[in-house]
DSSP file (Angstrom, degrees, kcal/mol; ACC not computed):
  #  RESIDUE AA STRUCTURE BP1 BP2  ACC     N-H-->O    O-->H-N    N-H-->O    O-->H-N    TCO  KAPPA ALPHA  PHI   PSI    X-CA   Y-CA   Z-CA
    1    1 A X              0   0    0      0, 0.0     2,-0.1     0, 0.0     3,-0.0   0.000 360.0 360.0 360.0 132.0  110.1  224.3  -54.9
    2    2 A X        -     0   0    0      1,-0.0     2,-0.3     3,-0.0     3,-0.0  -0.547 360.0-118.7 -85.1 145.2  106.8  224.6  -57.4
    3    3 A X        -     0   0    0      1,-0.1     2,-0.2    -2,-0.1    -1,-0.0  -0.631  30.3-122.8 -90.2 161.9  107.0  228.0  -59.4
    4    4 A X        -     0   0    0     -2,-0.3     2,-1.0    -3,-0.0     3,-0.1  -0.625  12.1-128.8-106.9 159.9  104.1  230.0  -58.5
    5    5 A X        +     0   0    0     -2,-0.2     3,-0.3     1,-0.2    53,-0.0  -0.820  35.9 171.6-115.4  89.2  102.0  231.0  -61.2
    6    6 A X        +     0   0    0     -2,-1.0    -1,-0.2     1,-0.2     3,-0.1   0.057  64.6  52.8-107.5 -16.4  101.6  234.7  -60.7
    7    7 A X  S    S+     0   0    0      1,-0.2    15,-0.5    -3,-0.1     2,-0.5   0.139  86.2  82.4-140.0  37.5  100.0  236.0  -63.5
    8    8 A X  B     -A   21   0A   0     -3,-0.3     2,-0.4    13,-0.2    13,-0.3  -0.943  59.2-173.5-137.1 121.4   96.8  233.8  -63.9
    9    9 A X        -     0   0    0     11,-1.4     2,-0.9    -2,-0.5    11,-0.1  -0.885  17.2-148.1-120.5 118.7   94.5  235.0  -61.8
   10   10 A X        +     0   0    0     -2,-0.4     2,-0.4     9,-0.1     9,-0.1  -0.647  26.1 164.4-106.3 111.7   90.5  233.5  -60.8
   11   11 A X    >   -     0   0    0     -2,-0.9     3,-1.3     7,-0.6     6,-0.9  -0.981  37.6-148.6-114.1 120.8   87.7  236.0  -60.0
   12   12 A X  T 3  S+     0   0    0     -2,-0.4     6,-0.1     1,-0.2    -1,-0.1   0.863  94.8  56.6 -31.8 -47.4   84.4  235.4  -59.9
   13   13 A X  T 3  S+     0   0    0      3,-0.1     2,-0.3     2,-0.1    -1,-0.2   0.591 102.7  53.8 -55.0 -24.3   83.5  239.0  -61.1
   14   14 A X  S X  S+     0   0    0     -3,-1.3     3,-4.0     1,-0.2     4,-0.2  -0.786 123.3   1.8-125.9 175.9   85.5  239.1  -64.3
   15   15 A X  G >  S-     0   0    0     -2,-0.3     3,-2.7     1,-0.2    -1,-0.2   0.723 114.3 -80.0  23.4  42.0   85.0  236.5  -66.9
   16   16 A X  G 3  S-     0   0    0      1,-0.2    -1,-0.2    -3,-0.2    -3,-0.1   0.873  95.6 -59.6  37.7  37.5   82.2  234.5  -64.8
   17   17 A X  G <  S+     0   0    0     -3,-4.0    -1,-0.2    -6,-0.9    -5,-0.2   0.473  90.7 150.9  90.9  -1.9   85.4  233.3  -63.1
   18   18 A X    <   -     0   0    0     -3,-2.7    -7,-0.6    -4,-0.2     2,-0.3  -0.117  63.6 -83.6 -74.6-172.5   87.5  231.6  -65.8
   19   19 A X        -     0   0    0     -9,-0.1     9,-2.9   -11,-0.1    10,-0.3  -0.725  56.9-157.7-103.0 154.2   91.4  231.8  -65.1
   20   20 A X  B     -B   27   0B   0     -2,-0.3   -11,-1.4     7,-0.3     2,-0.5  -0.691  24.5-115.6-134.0 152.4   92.3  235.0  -66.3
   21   21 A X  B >  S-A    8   0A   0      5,-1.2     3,-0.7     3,-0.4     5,-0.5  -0.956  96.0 -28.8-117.1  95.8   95.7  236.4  -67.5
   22   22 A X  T 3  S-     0   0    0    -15,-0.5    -1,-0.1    -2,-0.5   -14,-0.1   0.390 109.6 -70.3  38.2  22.1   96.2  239.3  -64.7
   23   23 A X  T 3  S+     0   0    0      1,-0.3     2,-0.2   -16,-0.1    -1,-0.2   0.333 103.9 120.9  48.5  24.6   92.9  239.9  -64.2
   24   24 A X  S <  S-     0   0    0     -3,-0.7     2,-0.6     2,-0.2    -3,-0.4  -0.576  79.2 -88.4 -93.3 158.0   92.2  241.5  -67.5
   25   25 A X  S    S+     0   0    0     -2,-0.2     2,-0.4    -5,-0.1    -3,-0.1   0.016  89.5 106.4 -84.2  36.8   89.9  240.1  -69.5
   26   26 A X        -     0   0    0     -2,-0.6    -5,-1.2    -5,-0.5    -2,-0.2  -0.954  58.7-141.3-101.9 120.7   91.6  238.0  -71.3
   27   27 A X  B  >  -B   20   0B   0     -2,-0.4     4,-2.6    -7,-0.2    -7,-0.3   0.027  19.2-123.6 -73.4 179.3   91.3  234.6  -70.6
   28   28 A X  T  4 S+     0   0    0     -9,-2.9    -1,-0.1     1,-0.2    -8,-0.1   0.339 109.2  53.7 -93.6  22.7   93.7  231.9  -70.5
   29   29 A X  T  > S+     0   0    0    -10,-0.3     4,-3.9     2,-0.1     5,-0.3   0.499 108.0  57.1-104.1 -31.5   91.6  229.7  -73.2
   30   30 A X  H >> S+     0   0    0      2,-0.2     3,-1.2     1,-0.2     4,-1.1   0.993 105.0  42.8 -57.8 -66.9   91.7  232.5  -75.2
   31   31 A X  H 3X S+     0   0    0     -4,-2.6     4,-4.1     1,-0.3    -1,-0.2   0.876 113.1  51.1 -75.3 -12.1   94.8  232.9  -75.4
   32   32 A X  H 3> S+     0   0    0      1,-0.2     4,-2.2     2,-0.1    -1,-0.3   0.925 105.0  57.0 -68.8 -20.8   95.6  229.6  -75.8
   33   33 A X  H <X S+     0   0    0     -4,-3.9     4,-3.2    -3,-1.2    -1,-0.2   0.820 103.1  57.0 -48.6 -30.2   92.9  229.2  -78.7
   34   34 A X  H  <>S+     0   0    0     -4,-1.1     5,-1.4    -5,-0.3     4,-0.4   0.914 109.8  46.3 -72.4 -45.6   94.9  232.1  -80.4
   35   35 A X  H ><5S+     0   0    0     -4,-4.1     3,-4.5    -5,-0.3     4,-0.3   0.833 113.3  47.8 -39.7 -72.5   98.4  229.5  -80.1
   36   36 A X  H 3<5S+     0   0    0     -4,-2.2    -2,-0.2     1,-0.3    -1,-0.2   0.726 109.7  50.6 -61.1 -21.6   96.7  226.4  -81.4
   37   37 A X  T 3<5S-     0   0    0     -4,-3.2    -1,-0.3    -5,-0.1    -2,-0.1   0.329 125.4 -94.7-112.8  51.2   95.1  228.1  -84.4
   38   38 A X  T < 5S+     0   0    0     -3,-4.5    -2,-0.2    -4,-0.4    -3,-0.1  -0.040  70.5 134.7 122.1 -29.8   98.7  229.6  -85.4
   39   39 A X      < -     0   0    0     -5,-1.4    -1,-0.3    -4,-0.3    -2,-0.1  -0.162  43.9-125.0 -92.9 162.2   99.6  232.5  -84.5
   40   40 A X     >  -     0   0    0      1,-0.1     4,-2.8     2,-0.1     5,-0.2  -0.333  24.1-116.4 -80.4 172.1  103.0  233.5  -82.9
   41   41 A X  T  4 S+     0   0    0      1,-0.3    -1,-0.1     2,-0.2    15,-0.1   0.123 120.1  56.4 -93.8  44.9  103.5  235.1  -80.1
   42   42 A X  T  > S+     0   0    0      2,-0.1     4,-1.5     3,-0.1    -1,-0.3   0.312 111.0  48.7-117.6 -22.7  104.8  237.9  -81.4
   43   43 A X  H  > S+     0   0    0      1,-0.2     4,-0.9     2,-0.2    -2,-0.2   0.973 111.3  54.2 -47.4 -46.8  101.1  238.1  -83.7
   44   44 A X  H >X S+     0   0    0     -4,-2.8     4,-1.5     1,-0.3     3,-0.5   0.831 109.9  46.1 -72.5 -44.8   99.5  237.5  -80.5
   45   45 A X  H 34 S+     0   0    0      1,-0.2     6,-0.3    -5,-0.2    -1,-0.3   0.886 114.5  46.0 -59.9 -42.3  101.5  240.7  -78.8
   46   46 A X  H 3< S+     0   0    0     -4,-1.5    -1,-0.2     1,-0.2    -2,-0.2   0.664 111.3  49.4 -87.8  -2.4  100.9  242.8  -81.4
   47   47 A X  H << S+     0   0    0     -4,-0.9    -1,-0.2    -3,-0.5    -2,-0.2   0.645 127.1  28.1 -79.6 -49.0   97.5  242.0  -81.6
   48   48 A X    ><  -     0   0    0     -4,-1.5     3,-1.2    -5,-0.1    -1,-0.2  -0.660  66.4-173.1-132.0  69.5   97.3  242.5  -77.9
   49   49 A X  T 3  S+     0   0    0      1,-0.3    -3,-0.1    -2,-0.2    -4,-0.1   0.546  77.6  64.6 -80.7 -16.2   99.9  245.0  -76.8
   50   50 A X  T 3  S+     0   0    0     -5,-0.1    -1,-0.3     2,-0.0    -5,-0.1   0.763  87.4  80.4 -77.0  -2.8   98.8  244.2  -72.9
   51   51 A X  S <  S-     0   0    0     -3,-1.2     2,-0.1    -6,-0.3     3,-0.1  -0.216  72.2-144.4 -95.0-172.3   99.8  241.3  -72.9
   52   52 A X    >>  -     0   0    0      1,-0.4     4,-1.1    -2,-0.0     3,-0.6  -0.959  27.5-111.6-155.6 130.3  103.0  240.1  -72.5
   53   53 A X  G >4 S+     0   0    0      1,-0.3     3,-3.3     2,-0.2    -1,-0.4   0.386 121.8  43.5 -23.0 -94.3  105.7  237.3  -73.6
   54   54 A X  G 34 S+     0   0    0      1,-0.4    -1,-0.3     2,-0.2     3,-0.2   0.341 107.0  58.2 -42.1 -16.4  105.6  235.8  -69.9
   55   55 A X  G X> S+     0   0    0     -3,-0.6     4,-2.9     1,-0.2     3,-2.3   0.932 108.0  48.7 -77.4 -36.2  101.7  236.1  -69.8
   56   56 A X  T << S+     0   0    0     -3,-3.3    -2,-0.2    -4,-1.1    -1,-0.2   0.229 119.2  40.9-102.0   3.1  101.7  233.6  -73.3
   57   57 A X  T 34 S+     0   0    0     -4,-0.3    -1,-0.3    -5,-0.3    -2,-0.1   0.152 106.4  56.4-143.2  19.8  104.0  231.2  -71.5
   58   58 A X  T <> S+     0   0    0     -3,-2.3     4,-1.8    -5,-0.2     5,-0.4   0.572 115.7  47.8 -99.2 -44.9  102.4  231.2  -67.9
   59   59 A X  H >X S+     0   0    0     -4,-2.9     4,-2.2     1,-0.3     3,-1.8   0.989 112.0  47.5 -65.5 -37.2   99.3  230.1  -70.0
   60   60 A X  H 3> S+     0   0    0     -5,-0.3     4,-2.0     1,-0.2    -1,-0.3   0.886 113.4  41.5 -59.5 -41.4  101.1  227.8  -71.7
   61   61 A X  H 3> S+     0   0    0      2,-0.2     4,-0.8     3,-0.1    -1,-0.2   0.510 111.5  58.0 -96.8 -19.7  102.7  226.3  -68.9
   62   62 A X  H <X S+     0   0    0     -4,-1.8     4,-3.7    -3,-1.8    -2,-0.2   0.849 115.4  45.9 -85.0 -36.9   98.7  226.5  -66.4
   63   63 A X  H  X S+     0   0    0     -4,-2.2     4,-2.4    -5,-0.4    -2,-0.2   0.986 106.8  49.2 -59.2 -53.7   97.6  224.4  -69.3
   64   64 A X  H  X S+     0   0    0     -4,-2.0     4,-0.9    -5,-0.4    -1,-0.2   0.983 117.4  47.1 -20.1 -73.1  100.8  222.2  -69.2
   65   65 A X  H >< S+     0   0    0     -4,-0.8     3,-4.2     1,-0.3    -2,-0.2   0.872 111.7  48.1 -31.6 -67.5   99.8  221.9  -65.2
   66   66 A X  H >X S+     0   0    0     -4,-3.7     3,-1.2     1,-0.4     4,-1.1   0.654 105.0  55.1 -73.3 -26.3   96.1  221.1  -65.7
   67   67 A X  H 3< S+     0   0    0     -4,-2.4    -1,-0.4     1,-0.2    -2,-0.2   0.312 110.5  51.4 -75.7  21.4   96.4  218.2  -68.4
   68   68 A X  T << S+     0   0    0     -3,-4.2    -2,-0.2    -4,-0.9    -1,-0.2   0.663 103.2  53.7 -86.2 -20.4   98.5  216.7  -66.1
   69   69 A X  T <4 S+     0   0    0     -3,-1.2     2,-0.4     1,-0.2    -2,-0.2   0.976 110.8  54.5 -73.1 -39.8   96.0  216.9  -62.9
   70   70 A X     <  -     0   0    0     -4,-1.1     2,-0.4     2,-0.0    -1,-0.2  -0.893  60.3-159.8-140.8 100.5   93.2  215.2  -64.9
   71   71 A X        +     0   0    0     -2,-0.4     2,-0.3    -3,-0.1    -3,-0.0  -0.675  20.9 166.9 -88.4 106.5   92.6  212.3  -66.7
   72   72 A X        -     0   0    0     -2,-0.4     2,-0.1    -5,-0.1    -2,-0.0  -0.963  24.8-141.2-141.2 126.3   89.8  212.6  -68.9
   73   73 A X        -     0   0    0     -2,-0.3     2,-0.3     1,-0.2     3,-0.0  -0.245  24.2-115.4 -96.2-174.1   89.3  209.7  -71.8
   74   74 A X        -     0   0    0     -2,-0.1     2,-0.3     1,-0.0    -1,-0.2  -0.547  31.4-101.4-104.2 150.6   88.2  210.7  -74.9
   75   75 A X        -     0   0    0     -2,-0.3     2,-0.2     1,-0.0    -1,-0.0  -0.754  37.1-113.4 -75.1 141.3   84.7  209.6  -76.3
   76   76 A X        -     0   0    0     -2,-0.3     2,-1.0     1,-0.1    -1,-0.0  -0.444  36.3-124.1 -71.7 148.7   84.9  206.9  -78.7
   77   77 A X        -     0   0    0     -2,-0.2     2,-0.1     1,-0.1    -1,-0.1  -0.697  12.1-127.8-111.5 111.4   83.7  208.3  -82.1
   78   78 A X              0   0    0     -2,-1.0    -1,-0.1     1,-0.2    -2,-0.0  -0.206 360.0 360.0 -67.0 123.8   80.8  206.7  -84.1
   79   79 A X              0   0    0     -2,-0.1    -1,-0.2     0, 0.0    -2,-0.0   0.548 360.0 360.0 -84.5 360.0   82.0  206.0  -87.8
């Protein structure tokens, strides 16, 4: 049985539709920029006291999902 992903939510109305972390307006690129440039999640909570542990590891885990649907090569990079 696929776990359902319950707390990323996609509205048109709020963030011009990106997937959204309970429908607040924080997206779930956000928070993942916040991972990749360090911080814990316990910065990231205290930073952002709505959030929640389980929201910072449902994104983690939609991201997981979505580089798996889609195979997307890199550009080769002129030296």
């Amino acid at each position: 049985m696929k776990k359902l992903l319950d707390r990323i939510t996609v509205n048109p109305e709020v963030c011009m539709g990106q997937p959204t972390i309970r429908g607040m307006r924080i997206t779930v690129a956000f928070v993942l920029k916040l991972l990749a440039s360090g911080m814990s999640h316990e910065e990231i909570l205290k930073a952002y006291p709505e959030l929640e542990e389980k929201d910072i590891l449902q994104a983690i885990e939609y991201a997981a999902w979505l580089a798996g649907e889609y195979y997307h090569p890199f550009p080769a990079f002129a030296e």
